[in-house]
C-alpha positions in Angstrom: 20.5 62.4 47.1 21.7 64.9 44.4 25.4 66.3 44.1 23.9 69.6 45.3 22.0 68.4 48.0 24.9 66.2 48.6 26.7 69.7 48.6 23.8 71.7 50.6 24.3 69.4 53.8 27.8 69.2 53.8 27.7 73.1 53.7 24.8 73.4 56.5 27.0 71.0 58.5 30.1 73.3 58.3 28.2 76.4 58.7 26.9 75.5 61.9 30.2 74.1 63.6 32.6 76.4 62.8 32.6 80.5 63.7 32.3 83.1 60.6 33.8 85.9 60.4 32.0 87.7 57.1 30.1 90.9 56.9 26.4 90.5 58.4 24.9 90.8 55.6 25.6 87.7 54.1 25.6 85.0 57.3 21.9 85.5 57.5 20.5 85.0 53.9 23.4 81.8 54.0 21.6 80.8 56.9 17.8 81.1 56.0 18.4 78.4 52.9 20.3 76.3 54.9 17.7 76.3 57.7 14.9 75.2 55.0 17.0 72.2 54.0 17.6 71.4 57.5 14.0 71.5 58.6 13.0 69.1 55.4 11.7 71.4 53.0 11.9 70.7 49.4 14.7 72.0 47.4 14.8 73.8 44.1 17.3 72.1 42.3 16.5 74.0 39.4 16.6 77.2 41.4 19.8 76.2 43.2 21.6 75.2 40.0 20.2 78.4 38.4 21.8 80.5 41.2 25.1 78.7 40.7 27.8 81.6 39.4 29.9 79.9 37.5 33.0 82.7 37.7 35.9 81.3 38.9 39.3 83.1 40.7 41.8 82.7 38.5 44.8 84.4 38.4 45.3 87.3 36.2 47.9 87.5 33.4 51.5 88.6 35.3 53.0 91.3 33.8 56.1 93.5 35.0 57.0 90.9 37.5 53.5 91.6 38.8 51.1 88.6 40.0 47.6 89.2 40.3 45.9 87.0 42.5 42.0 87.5 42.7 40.0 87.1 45.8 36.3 87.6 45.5 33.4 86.2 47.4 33.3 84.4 50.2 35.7 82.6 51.5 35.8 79.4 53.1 38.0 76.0 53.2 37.1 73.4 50.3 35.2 75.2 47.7 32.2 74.0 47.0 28.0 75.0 46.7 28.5 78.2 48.9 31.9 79.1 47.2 30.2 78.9 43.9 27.0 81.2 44.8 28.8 83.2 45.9 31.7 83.2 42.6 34.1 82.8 45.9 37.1 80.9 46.5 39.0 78.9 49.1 41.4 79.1 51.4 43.4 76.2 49.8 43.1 77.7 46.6 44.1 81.2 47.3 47.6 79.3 49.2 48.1 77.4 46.1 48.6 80.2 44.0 50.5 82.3 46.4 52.8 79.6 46.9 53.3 79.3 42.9 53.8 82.9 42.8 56.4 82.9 45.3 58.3 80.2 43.7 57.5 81.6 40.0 61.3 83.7 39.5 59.7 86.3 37.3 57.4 87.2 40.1 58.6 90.4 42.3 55.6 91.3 43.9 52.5 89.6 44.8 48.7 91.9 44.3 45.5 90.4 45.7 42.7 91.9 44.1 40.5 91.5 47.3 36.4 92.1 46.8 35.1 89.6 49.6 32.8 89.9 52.8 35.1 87.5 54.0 34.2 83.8 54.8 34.9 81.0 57.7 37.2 81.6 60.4 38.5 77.9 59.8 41.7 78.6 57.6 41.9 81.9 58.2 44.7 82.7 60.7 46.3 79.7 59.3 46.6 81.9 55.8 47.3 85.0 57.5 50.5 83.0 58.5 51.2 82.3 55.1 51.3 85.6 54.1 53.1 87.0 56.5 55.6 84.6 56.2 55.8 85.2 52.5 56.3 89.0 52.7 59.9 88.4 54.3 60.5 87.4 50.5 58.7 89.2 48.0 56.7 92.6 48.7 53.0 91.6 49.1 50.2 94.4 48.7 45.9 93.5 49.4 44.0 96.1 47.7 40.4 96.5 48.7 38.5 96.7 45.4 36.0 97.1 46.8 35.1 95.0 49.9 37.5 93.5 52.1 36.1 92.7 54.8 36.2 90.2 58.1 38.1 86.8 57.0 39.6 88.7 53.7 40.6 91.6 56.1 42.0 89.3 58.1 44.7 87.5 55.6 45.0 91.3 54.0 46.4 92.9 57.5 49.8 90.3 57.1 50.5 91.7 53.8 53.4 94.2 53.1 51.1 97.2 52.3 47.4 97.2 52.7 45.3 99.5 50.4 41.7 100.3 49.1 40.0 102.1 46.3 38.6 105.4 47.4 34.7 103.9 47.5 36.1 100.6 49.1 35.0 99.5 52.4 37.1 97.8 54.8 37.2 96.3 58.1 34.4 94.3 60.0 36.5 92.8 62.4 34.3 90.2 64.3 33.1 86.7 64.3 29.8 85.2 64.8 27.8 82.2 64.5 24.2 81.1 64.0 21.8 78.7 65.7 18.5 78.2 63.7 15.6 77.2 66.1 13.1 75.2 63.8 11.0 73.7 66.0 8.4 75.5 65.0 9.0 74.3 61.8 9.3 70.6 62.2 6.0 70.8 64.0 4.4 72.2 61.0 5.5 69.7 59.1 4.5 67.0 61.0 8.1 65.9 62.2 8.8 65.7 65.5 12.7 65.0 66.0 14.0 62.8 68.7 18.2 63.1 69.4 19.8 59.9 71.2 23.0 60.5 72.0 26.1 59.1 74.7 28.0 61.9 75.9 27.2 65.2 78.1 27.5 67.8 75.5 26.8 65.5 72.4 23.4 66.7 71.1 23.2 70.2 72.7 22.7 73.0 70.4 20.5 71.3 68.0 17.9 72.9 65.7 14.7 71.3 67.7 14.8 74.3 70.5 16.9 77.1 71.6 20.0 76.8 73.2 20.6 76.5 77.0 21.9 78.8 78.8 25.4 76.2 79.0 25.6 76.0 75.7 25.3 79.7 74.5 28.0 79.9 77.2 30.0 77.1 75.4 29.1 78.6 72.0 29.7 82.3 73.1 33.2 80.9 74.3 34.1 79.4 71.2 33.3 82.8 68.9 35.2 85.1 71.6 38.4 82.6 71.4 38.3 83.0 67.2 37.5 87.0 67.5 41.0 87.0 70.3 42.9 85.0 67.3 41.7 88.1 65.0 42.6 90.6 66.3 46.0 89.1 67.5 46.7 88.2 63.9 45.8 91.6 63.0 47.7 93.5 65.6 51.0 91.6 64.5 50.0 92.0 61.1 49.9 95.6 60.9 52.0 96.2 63.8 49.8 98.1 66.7 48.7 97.3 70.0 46.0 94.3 70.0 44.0 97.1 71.9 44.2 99.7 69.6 42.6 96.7 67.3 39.9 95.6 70.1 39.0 99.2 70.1 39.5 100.9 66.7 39.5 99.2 63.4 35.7 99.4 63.0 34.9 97.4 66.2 32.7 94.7 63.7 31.5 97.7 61.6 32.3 98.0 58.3 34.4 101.7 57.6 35.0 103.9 54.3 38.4 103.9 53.2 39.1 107.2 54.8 38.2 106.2 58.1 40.4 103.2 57.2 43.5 105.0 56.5 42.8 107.5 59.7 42.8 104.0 62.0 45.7 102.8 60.3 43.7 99.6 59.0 45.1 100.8 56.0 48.5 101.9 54.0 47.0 104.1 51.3 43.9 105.5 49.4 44.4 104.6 45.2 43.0 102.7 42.7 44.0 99.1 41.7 45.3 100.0 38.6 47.6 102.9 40.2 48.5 99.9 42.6 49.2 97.4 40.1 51.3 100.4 37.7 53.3 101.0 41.2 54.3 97.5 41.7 55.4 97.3 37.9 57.4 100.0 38.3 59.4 98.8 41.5 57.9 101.6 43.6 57.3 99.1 46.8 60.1 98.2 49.0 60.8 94.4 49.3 62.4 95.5 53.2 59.0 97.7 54.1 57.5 96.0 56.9 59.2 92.6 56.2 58.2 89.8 59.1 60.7 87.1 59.7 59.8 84.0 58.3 58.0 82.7 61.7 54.2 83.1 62.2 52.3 85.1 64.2 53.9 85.2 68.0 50.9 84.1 70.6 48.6 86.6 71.8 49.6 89.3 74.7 48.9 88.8 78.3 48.4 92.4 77.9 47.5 95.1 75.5 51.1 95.6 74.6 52.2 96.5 71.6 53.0 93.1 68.9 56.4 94.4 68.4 57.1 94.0 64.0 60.1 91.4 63.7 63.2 93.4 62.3 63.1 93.9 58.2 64.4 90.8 56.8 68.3 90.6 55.4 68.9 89.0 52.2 69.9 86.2 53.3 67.3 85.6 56.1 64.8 85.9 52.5 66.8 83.7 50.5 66.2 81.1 54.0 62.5 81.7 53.7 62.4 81.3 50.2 64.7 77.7 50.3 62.7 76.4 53.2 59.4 77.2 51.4 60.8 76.1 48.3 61.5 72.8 50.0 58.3 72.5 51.9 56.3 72.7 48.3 58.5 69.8 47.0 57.3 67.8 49.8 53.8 68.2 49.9 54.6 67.1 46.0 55.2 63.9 46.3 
Protein backbone atom coordinates (compact mmCIF):
# COMPACT_ATOMS: atom_id res chain seq x y z
CA UNK A 1 0.00 0.00 0.00
CA UNK A 2 1.14 3.58 -0.83
CA UNK A 3 2.20 6.22 1.96
CA UNK A 4 -1.07 7.94 1.09
CA UNK A 5 -3.23 5.14 1.17
CA UNK A 6 -1.21 4.20 4.16
CA UNK A 7 -2.28 7.79 5.27
CA UNK A 8 -6.05 7.67 3.84
CA UNK A 9 -6.89 4.59 6.23
CA UNK A 10 -5.29 5.74 9.13
CA UNK A 11 -7.30 9.03 8.60
CA UNK A 12 -10.73 7.13 7.82
CA UNK A 13 -10.05 5.12 10.98
CA UNK A 14 -9.74 8.29 13.15
CA UNK A 15 -12.47 10.03 11.53
CA UNK A 16 -14.91 7.55 12.41
CA UNK A 17 -13.94 6.88 16.16
CA UNK A 18 -13.45 10.02 17.49
CA UNK A 19 -16.32 13.17 17.59
CA UNK A 20 -15.65 16.42 15.37
CA UNK A 21 -16.26 19.43 16.23
CA UNK A 22 -15.65 21.52 12.70
CA UNK A 23 -18.04 23.67 10.72
CA UNK A 24 -20.49 21.38 8.58
CA UNK A 25 -19.32 22.18 5.71
CA UNK A 26 -16.30 20.37 5.79
CA UNK A 27 -17.20 16.87 7.79
CA UNK A 28 -19.21 15.87 4.80
CA UNK A 29 -16.93 16.31 1.74
CA UNK A 30 -14.03 14.66 4.44
CA UNK A 31 -16.40 11.96 4.73
CA UNK A 32 -17.57 11.23 1.08
CA UNK A 33 -13.60 10.37 0.05
CA UNK A 34 -13.12 8.48 3.01
CA UNK A 35 -16.30 6.42 2.46
CA UNK A 36 -15.04 5.52 -1.31
CA UNK A 37 -11.73 4.18 0.10
CA UNK A 38 -13.62 2.40 2.67
CA UNK A 39 -16.04 0.72 0.30
CA UNK A 40 -12.87 -0.46 -2.02
CA UNK A 41 -12.96 1.97 -4.73
CA UNK A 42 -9.91 2.86 -6.53
CA UNK A 43 -7.85 5.75 -5.47
CA UNK A 44 -6.42 8.58 -7.46
CA UNK A 45 -3.16 8.83 -6.24
CA UNK A 46 -2.36 11.30 -8.73
CA UNK A 47 -5.50 13.19 -7.80
CA UNK A 48 -4.81 12.83 -4.05
CA UNK A 49 -1.17 13.92 -4.35
CA UNK A 50 -2.33 16.77 -6.63
CA UNK A 51 -4.76 18.01 -3.96
CA UNK A 52 -2.01 17.86 -1.37
CA UNK A 53 -1.41 21.80 -0.15
CA UNK A 54 1.80 21.93 0.64
CA UNK A 55 1.52 25.39 2.97
CA UNK A 56 2.72 24.78 6.22
CA UNK A 57 1.88 26.77 9.81
CA UNK A 58 4.80 28.25 10.65
CA UNK A 59 5.31 30.86 12.88
CA UNK A 60 5.62 34.33 11.81
CA UNK A 61 8.66 36.60 12.30
CA UNK A 62 8.30 38.10 16.25
CA UNK A 63 8.58 41.49 16.41
CA UNK A 64 7.93 44.04 19.38
CA UNK A 65 7.85 41.21 21.76
CA UNK A 66 5.01 39.94 19.58
CA UNK A 67 4.71 36.05 18.62
CA UNK A 68 2.63 35.20 15.81
CA UNK A 69 1.40 31.78 15.90
CA UNK A 70 -0.68 30.76 12.79
CA UNK A 71 -3.64 28.46 12.88
CA UNK A 72 -5.31 27.67 9.63
CA UNK A 73 -7.18 24.68 8.48
CA UNK A 74 -8.30 21.96 10.18
CA UNK A 75 -7.25 20.81 13.09
CA UNK A 76 -6.64 17.56 14.30
CA UNK A 77 -3.97 15.46 16.51
CA UNK A 78 -0.86 14.09 14.37
CA UNK A 79 -0.85 15.91 11.16
CA UNK A 80 -0.96 14.05 8.43
CA UNK A 81 -3.11 13.49 4.78
CA UNK A 82 -6.20 15.51 6.10
CA UNK A 83 -4.01 18.20 7.83
CA UNK A 84 -2.22 18.64 4.59
CA UNK A 85 -5.43 19.06 2.29
CA UNK A 86 -6.53 20.98 4.17
CA UNK A 87 -2.84 23.37 4.66
CA UNK A 88 -4.01 22.64 8.58
CA UNK A 89 -2.14 21.88 11.54
CA UNK A 90 -2.05 19.89 14.76
CA UNK A 91 -2.79 20.08 17.98
CA UNK A 92 0.82 18.94 18.98
CA UNK A 93 2.16 21.36 16.79
CA UNK A 94 0.21 24.36 17.66
CA UNK A 95 1.43 23.30 21.80
CA UNK A 96 4.91 23.18 20.61
CA UNK A 97 5.16 26.50 19.63
CA UNK A 98 3.12 28.09 22.27
CA UNK A 99 5.17 26.39 24.74
CA UNK A 100 8.49 27.92 22.87
CA UNK A 101 6.89 31.23 22.93
CA UNK A 102 6.14 31.11 26.45
CA UNK A 103 9.62 30.19 27.37
CA UNK A 104 11.19 32.54 24.49
CA UNK A 105 12.10 35.89 27.13
CA UNK A 106 11.67 38.37 24.32
CA UNK A 107 8.13 37.19 23.88
CA UNK A 108 5.38 39.47 25.89
CA UNK A 109 2.34 38.51 24.22
CA UNK A 110 1.29 35.59 22.29
CA UNK A 111 -1.23 36.31 18.73
CA UNK A 112 -2.88 33.30 17.05
CA UNK A 113 -3.69 34.15 13.72
CA UNK A 114 -6.81 31.80 13.72
CA UNK A 115 -8.54 30.96 10.05
CA UNK A 116 -9.84 27.24 10.86
CA UNK A 117 -13.33 25.42 10.71
CA UNK A 118 -11.95 23.74 13.52
CA UNK A 119 -10.92 19.99 13.61
CA UNK A 120 -11.21 16.80 16.04
CA UNK A 121 -12.46 17.04 19.43
CA UNK A 122 -9.53 14.65 20.52
CA UNK A 123 -6.92 17.25 21.80
CA UNK A 124 -9.00 19.91 22.01
CA UNK A 125 -10.02 20.62 25.61
CA UNK A 126 -6.75 19.26 26.40
CA UNK A 127 -5.19 22.59 24.41
CA UNK A 128 -7.75 24.74 25.72
CA UNK A 129 -6.00 23.90 29.07
CA UNK A 130 -2.88 24.88 27.79
CA UNK A 131 -3.87 28.13 26.99
CA UNK A 132 -5.55 29.04 29.67
CA UNK A 133 -2.97 28.06 31.79
CA UNK A 134 -0.49 30.08 29.85
CA UNK A 135 -2.45 33.36 30.01
CA UNK A 136 -1.75 33.53 33.93
CA UNK A 137 1.80 34.44 32.37
CA UNK A 138 1.88 36.21 29.29
CA UNK A 139 -1.26 38.08 27.73
CA UNK A 140 -2.72 35.76 24.96
CA UNK A 141 -5.16 37.22 22.21
CA UNK A 142 -7.05 34.65 19.23
CA UNK A 143 -8.00 36.76 16.47
CA UNK A 144 -10.49 35.38 13.98
CA UNK A 145 -9.04 36.17 10.54
CA UNK A 146 -11.41 34.98 9.23
CA UNK A 147 -12.92 31.65 10.49
CA UNK A 148 -12.67 30.40 13.81
CA UNK A 149 -14.83 28.18 14.31
CA UNK A 150 -15.83 24.90 16.48
CA UNK A 151 -12.34 23.09 17.75
CA UNK A 152 -10.31 26.56 16.91
CA UNK A 153 -13.22 28.45 18.85
CA UNK A 154 -12.82 26.19 21.36
CA UNK A 155 -8.86 26.65 22.30
CA UNK A 156 -9.59 30.56 21.28
CA UNK A 157 -12.33 31.13 24.24
CA UNK A 158 -9.16 30.35 27.03
CA UNK A 159 -7.28 33.03 25.58
CA UNK A 160 -6.76 36.57 27.36
CA UNK A 161 -8.76 38.50 24.71
CA UNK A 162 -10.70 36.96 21.88
CA UNK A 163 -11.20 39.06 18.72
CA UNK A 164 -12.29 38.86 14.93
CA UNK A 165 -11.96 40.89 11.77
CA UNK A 166 -15.09 42.67 10.95
CA UNK A 167 -16.11 40.00 7.97
CA UNK A 168 -14.87 37.14 10.30
CA UNK A 169 -17.15 34.53 11.40
CA UNK A 170 -17.09 32.89 14.66
CA UNK A 171 -18.63 30.31 16.67
CA UNK A 172 -20.18 26.89 15.72
CA UNK A 173 -20.24 25.41 18.92
CA UNK A 174 -21.19 21.72 18.42
CA UNK A 175 -19.83 18.35 17.77
CA UNK A 176 -20.91 15.65 15.49
CA UNK A 177 -19.89 12.51 13.95
CA UNK A 178 -20.62 10.44 10.82
CA UNK A 179 -21.58 6.83 10.07
CA UNK A 180 -21.34 5.99 6.33
CA UNK A 181 -23.83 3.07 5.34
CA UNK A 182 -22.16 1.41 2.20
CA UNK A 183 -23.89 -1.45 1.81
CA UNK A 184 -25.27 -0.52 -0.96
CA UNK A 185 -22.05 -0.08 -2.24
CA UNK A 186 -20.24 -3.17 -1.37
CA UNK A 187 -23.10 -4.92 -3.14
CA UNK A 188 -22.42 -3.17 -6.20
CA UNK A 189 -19.21 -4.11 -6.13
CA UNK A 190 -19.62 -7.53 -5.63
CA UNK A 191 -18.25 -7.63 -1.90
CA UNK A 192 -20.23 -8.76 0.53
CA UNK A 193 -18.52 -8.15 4.06
CA UNK A 194 -18.74 -10.54 6.84
CA UNK A 195 -17.54 -9.10 10.69
CA UNK A 196 -16.51 -11.90 13.29
CA UNK A 197 -15.99 -10.56 16.31
CA UNK A 198 -15.78 -11.63 20.49
CA UNK A 199 -17.32 -9.04 22.49
CA UNK A 200 -21.02 -7.42 22.83
CA UNK A 201 -20.36 -4.10 21.31
CA UNK A 202 -17.24 -5.04 19.14
CA UNK A 203 -18.44 -4.83 15.61
CA UNK A 204 -21.52 -2.56 15.97
CA UNK A 205 -21.58 0.53 14.05
CA UNK A 206 -19.91 -0.79 11.03
CA UNK A 207 -20.23 0.52 7.40
CA UNK A 208 -22.28 -2.77 6.07
CA UNK A 209 -25.87 -1.34 7.44
CA UNK A 210 -27.17 1.41 9.57
CA UNK A 211 -26.82 1.65 13.04
CA UNK A 212 -29.13 0.11 15.64
CA UNK A 213 -31.02 1.81 17.56
CA UNK A 214 -28.35 0.85 20.73
CA UNK A 215 -25.68 2.07 19.10
CA UNK A 216 -26.92 5.48 17.82
CA UNK A 217 -27.87 5.63 21.50
CA UNK A 218 -24.16 4.77 22.42
CA UNK A 219 -22.93 6.96 19.63
CA UNK A 220 -25.36 9.90 20.34
CA UNK A 221 -23.97 9.50 24.07
CA UNK A 222 -20.58 9.83 23.18
CA UNK A 223 -21.00 13.28 20.86
CA UNK A 224 -23.33 14.86 23.78
CA UNK A 225 -20.49 14.05 26.45
CA UNK A 226 -17.68 15.96 24.02
CA UNK A 227 -20.39 18.92 23.18
CA UNK A 228 -20.86 19.07 27.62
CA UNK A 229 -16.82 19.36 27.69
CA UNK A 230 -17.33 22.41 25.08
CA UNK A 231 -19.20 24.30 26.36
CA UNK A 232 -17.81 23.84 29.88
CA UNK A 233 -14.38 24.74 28.59
CA UNK A 234 -15.89 27.62 27.01
CA UNK A 235 -17.94 28.89 29.83
CA UNK A 236 -14.71 28.90 32.07
CA UNK A 237 -12.86 30.25 29.29
CA UNK A 238 -14.71 33.31 28.81
CA UNK A 239 -16.13 33.46 32.08
CA UNK A 240 -20.33 33.10 31.71
CA UNK A 241 -22.76 30.75 32.81
CA UNK A 242 -22.38 27.26 30.89
CA UNK A 243 -26.08 28.09 30.07
CA UNK A 244 -25.67 31.25 28.65
CA UNK A 245 -23.19 28.99 26.29
CA UNK A 246 -25.77 26.05 25.73
CA UNK A 247 -28.05 28.74 24.71
CA UNK A 248 -26.27 31.70 23.03
CA UNK A 249 -23.05 31.56 21.33
CA UNK A 250 -24.52 30.40 17.95
CA UNK A 251 -26.04 27.22 19.32
CA UNK A 252 -23.81 25.14 16.36
CA UNK A 253 -24.43 28.06 13.94
CA UNK A 254 -21.85 29.93 12.65
CA UNK A 255 -22.33 34.06 13.66
CA UNK A 256 -20.89 37.40 12.09
CA UNK A 257 -18.61 39.15 14.20
CA UNK A 258 -21.17 41.53 15.37
CA UNK A 259 -23.48 39.06 16.63
CA UNK A 260 -20.23 37.67 18.13
CA UNK A 261 -19.35 40.66 20.20
CA UNK A 262 -23.26 41.16 21.11
CA UNK A 263 -23.10 37.33 22.80
CA UNK A 264 -20.01 38.10 24.32
CA UNK A 265 -18.18 35.20 22.19
CA UNK A 266 -16.01 37.93 21.57
CA UNK A 267 -13.71 40.80 23.12
CA UNK A 268 -13.55 43.21 20.19
CA UNK A 269 -14.23 43.95 16.41
CA UNK A 270 -10.58 45.05 14.53
CA UNK A 271 -8.30 43.90 12.11
CA UNK A 272 -5.31 41.63 12.72
CA UNK A 273 -2.87 44.08 11.98
CA UNK A 274 -4.60 46.74 14.52
CA UNK A 275 -4.38 43.61 16.86
CA UNK A 276 -0.89 42.78 16.19
CA UNK A 277 0.17 47.06 16.35
CA UNK A 278 -1.81 46.90 19.91
CA UNK A 279 0.12 44.08 21.36
CA UNK A 280 3.46 45.84 20.06
CA UNK A 281 2.63 48.70 21.67
CA UNK A 282 1.82 47.13 25.21
CA UNK A 283 -1.79 48.13 24.99
CA UNK A 284 -3.12 44.56 26.51
CA UNK A 285 -3.02 43.96 30.18
CA UNK A 286 -0.87 40.90 31.22
CA UNK A 287 -3.59 40.91 34.65
CA UNK A 288 -6.86 41.13 32.17
CA UNK A 289 -8.68 38.01 32.71
CA UNK A 290 -5.61 36.03 33.96
CA UNK A 291 -6.73 32.19 35.10
CA UNK A 292 -4.57 30.66 37.74
CA UNK A 293 -2.30 28.28 36.50
CA UNK A 294 -4.86 25.12 37.03
CA UNK A 295 -7.11 23.90 34.23
CA UNK A 296 -10.46 24.02 33.57
CA UNK A 297 -12.56 23.28 37.02
CA UNK A 298 -15.20 20.22 36.20
CA UNK A 299 -18.42 21.02 34.69
CA UNK A 300 -21.47 22.50 36.90
CA UNK A 301 -24.17 20.37 38.49
CA UNK A 302 -25.97 23.44 37.46
CA UNK A 303 -26.09 26.31 35.08
CA UNK A 304 -24.12 28.33 37.54
CA UNK A 305 -21.96 30.75 36.59
CA UNK A 306 -17.85 29.19 36.05
CA UNK A 307 -16.66 31.82 38.43
CA UNK A 308 -13.00 33.40 36.56
CA UNK A 309 -10.04 32.44 39.10
CA UNK A 310 -8.79 35.83 40.64
CA UNK A 311 -6.07 37.78 38.18
CA UNK A 312 -2.81 36.28 38.79
CA UNK A 313 0.03 38.11 41.21
CA UNK A 314 3.48 38.15 39.97
CA UNK A 315 4.56 35.76 41.77
CA UNK A 316 1.65 33.20 41.23
CA UNK A 317 3.04 33.92 37.13
CA UNK A 318 6.58 33.57 37.81
CA UNK A 319 5.09 29.84 39.58
CA UNK A 320 3.39 29.04 36.30
CA UNK A 321 6.12 30.08 34.30
CA UNK A 322 8.93 27.83 36.56
CA UNK A 323 6.70 24.86 36.67
CA UNK A 324 6.10 25.07 32.91
CA UNK A 325 9.54 25.88 32.35
CA UNK A 326 10.44 22.68 34.27
CA UNK A 327 7.76 20.52 32.78
CA UNK A 328 9.36 21.32 29.04
CA UNK A 329 12.78 20.24 30.41
CA UNK A 330 11.35 16.98 31.19
CA UNK A 331 9.52 16.00 28.32
CA UNK A 332 13.30 16.88 26.82
CA UNK A 333 15.03 14.35 27.84
Amino acid sequence: MSDILQRDAHVLSFVTIHPWAIAPEWLGPIASVLARHAAGLAADENGIAAALVKRRNLPQPTGGGVAVIPVYGVIAPRAGMLTEMSGGTSFERLSEQLAQAMSDPKVSTIVFDVDSPGGSVAGATEFFAQVRTARATKPIIAHAQYTMASAAYWFASAATKVYASPSAMVGSVGVYTIHNDLSDALKALGVKRTYIAAGKYKAEGNETGPLSEDAHAHVKATVSAAHQTFMRDIAAGRGVPIGDVRNGFGEGRLVTADDALAGQMIDAIQTLDTTIARACAGETDATDRAADALPAPPAPLADDTMQEPSPATIQDRRRAYDRQSAELALLSL
